[in-house]
N, C-alpha and C positions, 0 to 999 in steps of 0.2 A: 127843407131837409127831406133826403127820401125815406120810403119805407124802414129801409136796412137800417139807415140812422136813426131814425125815430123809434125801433125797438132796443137797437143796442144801449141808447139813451135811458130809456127806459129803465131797462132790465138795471144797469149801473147805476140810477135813482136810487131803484127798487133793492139791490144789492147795499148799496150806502145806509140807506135806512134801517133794513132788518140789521146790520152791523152795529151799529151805534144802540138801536135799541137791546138786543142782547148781550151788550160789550156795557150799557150804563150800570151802575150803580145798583145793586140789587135790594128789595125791601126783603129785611130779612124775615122769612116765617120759622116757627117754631120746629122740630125735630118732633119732639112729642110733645103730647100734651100736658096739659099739670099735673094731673093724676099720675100718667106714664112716670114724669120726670121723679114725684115725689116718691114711687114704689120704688124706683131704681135706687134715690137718694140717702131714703130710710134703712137701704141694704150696705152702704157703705160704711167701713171700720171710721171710728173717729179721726184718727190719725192716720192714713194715707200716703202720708208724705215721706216721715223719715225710716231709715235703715235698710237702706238698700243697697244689693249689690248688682254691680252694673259691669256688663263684657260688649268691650267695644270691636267689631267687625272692619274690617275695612277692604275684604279678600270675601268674596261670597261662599266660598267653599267650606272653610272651617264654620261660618255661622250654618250654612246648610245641615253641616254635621251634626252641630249643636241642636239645630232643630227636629232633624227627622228624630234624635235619641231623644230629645221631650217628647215626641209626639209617640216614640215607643213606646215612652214611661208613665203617657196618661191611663190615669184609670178610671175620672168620670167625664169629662167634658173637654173639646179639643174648639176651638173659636180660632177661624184665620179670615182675615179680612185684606183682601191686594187689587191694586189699582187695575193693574195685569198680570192675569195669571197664565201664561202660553203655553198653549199644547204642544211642546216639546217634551225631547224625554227630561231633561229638570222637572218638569211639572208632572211628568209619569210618575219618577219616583217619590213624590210628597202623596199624590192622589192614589198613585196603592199603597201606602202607609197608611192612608187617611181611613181609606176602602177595610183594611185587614182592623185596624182599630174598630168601627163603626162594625164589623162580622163580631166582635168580642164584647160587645154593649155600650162600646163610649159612645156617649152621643157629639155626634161628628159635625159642627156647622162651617159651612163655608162660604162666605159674601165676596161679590166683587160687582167692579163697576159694569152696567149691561151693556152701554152704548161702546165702550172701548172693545169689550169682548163678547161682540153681538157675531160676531164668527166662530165661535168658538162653546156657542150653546151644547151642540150636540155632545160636546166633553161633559159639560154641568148636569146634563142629563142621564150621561152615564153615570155619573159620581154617583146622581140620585135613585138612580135602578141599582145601586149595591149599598143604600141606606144612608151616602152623607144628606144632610137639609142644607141643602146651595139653594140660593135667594140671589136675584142680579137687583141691584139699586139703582134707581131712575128708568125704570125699561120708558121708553120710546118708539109708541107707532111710526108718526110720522116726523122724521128727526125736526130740531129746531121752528116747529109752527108755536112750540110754548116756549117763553124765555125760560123757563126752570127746568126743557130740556137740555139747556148748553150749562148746569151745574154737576158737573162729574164728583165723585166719589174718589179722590186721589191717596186714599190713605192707605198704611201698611201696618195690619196689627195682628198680633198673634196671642191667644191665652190660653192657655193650659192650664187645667184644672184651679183656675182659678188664682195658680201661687207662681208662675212665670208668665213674663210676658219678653215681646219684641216689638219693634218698631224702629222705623229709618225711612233711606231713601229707597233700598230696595224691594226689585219685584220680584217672580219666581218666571226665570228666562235662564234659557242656555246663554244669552250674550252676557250676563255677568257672571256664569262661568268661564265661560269662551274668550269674552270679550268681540272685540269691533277686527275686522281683517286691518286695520290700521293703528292697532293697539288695546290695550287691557281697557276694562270696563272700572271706573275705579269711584265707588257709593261707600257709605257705611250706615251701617246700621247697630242696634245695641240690644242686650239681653238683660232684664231687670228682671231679679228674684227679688223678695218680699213685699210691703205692705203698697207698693205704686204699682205693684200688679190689677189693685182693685180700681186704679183709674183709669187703666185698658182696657177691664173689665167692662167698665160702667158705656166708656165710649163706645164697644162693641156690640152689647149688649142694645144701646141705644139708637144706632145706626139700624141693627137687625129689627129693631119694633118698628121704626118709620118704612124699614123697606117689606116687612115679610106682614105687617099687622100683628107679630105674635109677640107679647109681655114676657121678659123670660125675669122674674122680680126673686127667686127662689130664694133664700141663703145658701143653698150646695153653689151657689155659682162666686158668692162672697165669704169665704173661709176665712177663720183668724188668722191673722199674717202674723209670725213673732219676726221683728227684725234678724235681716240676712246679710247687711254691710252697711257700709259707713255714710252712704251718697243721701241725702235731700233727692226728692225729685219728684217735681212738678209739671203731670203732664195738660196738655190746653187743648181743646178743637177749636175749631173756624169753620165759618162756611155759611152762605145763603141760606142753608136751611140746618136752622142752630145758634151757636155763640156770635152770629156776625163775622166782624175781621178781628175777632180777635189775636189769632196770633200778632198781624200785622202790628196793631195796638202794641204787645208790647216788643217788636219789636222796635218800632219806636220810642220807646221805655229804655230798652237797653242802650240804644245809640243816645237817648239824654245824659242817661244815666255813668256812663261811660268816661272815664277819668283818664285812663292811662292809654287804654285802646280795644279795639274791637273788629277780628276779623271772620269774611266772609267767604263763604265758599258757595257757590252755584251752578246749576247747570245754564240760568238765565239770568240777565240783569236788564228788568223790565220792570222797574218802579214803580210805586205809585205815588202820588206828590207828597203823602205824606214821609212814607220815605226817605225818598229823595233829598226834602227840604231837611231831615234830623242825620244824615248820611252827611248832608252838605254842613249842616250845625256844628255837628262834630270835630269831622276834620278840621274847620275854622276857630274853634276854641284851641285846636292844637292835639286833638286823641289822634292817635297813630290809627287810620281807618283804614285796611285794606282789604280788594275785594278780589279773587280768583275764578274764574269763571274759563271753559273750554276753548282751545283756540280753532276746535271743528264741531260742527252740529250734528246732530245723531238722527233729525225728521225735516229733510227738506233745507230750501235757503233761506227762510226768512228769518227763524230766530236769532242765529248770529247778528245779523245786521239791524235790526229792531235793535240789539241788545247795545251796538256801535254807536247806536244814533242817540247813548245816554251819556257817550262817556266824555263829552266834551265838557257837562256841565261839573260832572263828578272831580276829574280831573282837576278844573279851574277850582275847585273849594278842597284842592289838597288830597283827596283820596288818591291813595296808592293800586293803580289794575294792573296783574296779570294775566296772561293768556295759559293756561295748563295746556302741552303739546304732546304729554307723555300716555298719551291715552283721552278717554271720553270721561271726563268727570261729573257727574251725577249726584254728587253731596251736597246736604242743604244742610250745612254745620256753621254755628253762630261762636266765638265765643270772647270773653270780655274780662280785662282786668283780674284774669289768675284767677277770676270767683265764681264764675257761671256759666257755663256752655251749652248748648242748643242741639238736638238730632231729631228730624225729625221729615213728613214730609212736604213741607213747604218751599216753593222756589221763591227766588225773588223777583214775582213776577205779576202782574193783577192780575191773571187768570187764578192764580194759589191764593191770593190774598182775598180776593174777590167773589169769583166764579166756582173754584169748588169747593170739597169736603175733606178739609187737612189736620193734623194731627202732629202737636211737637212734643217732644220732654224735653225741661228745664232742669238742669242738677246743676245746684249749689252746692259746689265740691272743688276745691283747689286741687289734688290732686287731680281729680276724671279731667279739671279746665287745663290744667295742664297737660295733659294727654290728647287732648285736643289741638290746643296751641300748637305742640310739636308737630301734628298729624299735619295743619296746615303749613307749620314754617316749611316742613319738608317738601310738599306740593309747592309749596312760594316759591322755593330753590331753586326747582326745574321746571321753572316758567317762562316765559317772556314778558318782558318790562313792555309796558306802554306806555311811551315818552310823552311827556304833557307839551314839550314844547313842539312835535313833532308832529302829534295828532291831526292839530286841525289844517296841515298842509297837505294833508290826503285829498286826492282829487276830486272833483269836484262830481262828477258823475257816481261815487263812492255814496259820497255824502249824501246826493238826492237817492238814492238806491235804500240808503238806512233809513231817510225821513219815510219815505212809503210802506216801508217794512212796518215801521212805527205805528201807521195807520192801521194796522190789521193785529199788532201787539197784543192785543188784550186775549185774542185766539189762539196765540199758540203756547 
């Protein structure tokens, strides 16, 4: 072999192995430490879970609105935590709201991920020469030489003085005002006033100690919640550094657990066996299992086709797929048997399940699941079927195009 060969060889070894090893199985380490965990713990209301009321998004503009008027109407403390937060004007008008808040005494924190918006410093900087405390999580000298630099921070949470909170699939981007030159941006996200504000709390609170060093354990940040509406809700973290795969867990739960049926919405359909196998369980018991997922990718060409190369198995064990062609959908919404439904921001993907820092609420609420349900049959409607008998006649050059994709899956 000559030269040329023997380095290209090489180098694609050398590329093979860092993959596999940043793409395996992560051990999970702690977020904080015991002490950390037990100060935050000790600060939580007994009851957390029930009386809440809950305002479901599915248009970013009205949640927008909703949100800069909470963030006018704080009066001690403002906590926003986003995967991406882009310097456009959407992000101007949050970060001088933020800015005018922070001139009047609230104390203003802002977190997001470093490596994603490691362009975008010089904005964070500004925020903090007009008084907000912005913290980036995971900075990264030299990208990927540590495998716990390919753990991202993918979560979206918002607290307000402690007694509202948010969270979803959304970030703060002119493209889900705007949307895509090919169609609307279409995520949702939700607004929870009372006592499951303090489990937003706790997870924000505890993200900002692992990324800044700084305790913030006070009670002014854990207020008495008197119930605000009727919903249960149970929010969970995941992630390498933390709870594990939790979500994943139970998302696996809900597809056992699952009687009558249980559908999915996605931006990706990238499995992981565990999944997969209670996804395939499901439909085969007879649960009406369907999954929704874009019929165009929003970063490049691999993830659709990674996402292709799952759907022969899914198919063959009865799940029902859609392609959504009305726009870019972005919702990571679970929901099951009229009694439980899911928002939050985890894909179904091992990168979410796996690799980063996600974040869901659970509400045990027949009405909110039915609000859901409809939000999906309606996206179901104006989809495209993907015929099972149909599929695997797709050409053959297709098909090796998806397996390859597959091999880099865990990445995107």
């Amino acid at each position: 072999m000559n030269p040329i060969g023997i380095t290209l060889s090489a180098t694609a070894l050398a590329l093979a192995l860092w993959l596999a090893w940043v793409s395996g199985k992560p051990s999970v380490k702690p977020l904080l430490t015991p002490q950390q965990e037990k100060a935050l713990r000790d600060k939580l209301p007994d009851n957390t879970m029930d009386g809440n009321k809950t305002v479901v998004y599915t248009e970013f503009n009205p949640m927008l609105d909703d949100l800069l008027n909470d963030i006018q109407q704080a009066k001690d403390h403002i906590h926003l935590q986003f995967f991406k937060f882009e310097t456009d004007y959407v992000c101007q008008r949050i970060g001088n709201a933020l800015i005018e808040k922070a001139s009047q005494g609230v104390e203003v924190r802002l977190l997001y991920d470093y490596l994603i918006n490691h362009k975008s410093r010089w904005y964070y900087q500004s925020l903090s020469e007009h008084g907000v405390h912005v913290v980036g999580f995971g900075p990264v000298s030299l990208p990927f030489l540590r495998k716990q630099d390919n753990y991202r921070n993918h979560r979206k949470v918002v607290v307000i003085d402690g007694r509202v909170g948010y969270l979803g699939g959304m970030n703060i981007a002119r493209r889900y005002l705007e949307g895509l030159e090919w169609g609307p941006w279409c995520d949702t996200q939700m607004r929870i006033e009372g006592p499951a504000a303090a489990q937003l709390q706790h997870a924000f609170l505890a993200d900002w100690c692992h990324a800044s060093g700084q305790l913030l354990a006070s009670t002014r940040y854990f207020p008495r919640l008197q119930p605000a509406g009727p919903c249960p809700v149970e929010v969970l973290t995941s992630g390498p550094i933390g709870n594990g795969p939790a979500i994943m867990r139970r998302t696996v739960e809900l597809l056992d657990q699952s009687r009558q049926y249980i559908y999915f919405e996605s931006p990706y359909f990238i499995p992981t066996s565990e999944v997969m196998d209670a996804l395939c369980r499901a439909a085969r018991r007879g649960v009406d299992v369907r999954l929704l997922i874009p019929a165009r990718g929003d970063r490049g060409i691999l993830e659709l086709p990674a996402s292709f190369s799952y759907f022969a198995q899914a198919l063959g064990a009865g799940v029902k797929i859609r392609l959504f062609d009305q726009g870019y959908l972005h919702s990571k919404n679970i929901v099951t048997d009229d009694a439980v439904a899911h928002i939050g921001s985890t894909n179904i993907d091992v990168r979410s399940y796996q690799l980063d820092l996600e974040i869901g609420a659970y509400i045990h609420n027949r009405d909110f699941a039915l609000q859901i349900k409809q939000l999906f049959l309606d996206h179901y409607a104006q989809s495209l079927a993907v015929d099972p008998a149909g599929w695997p006649q797709r050409p053959l050059h297709r098909k090796i195009f998806e397996q390859t994709a597959r091999l880099v899956s865990s990445q995107l």
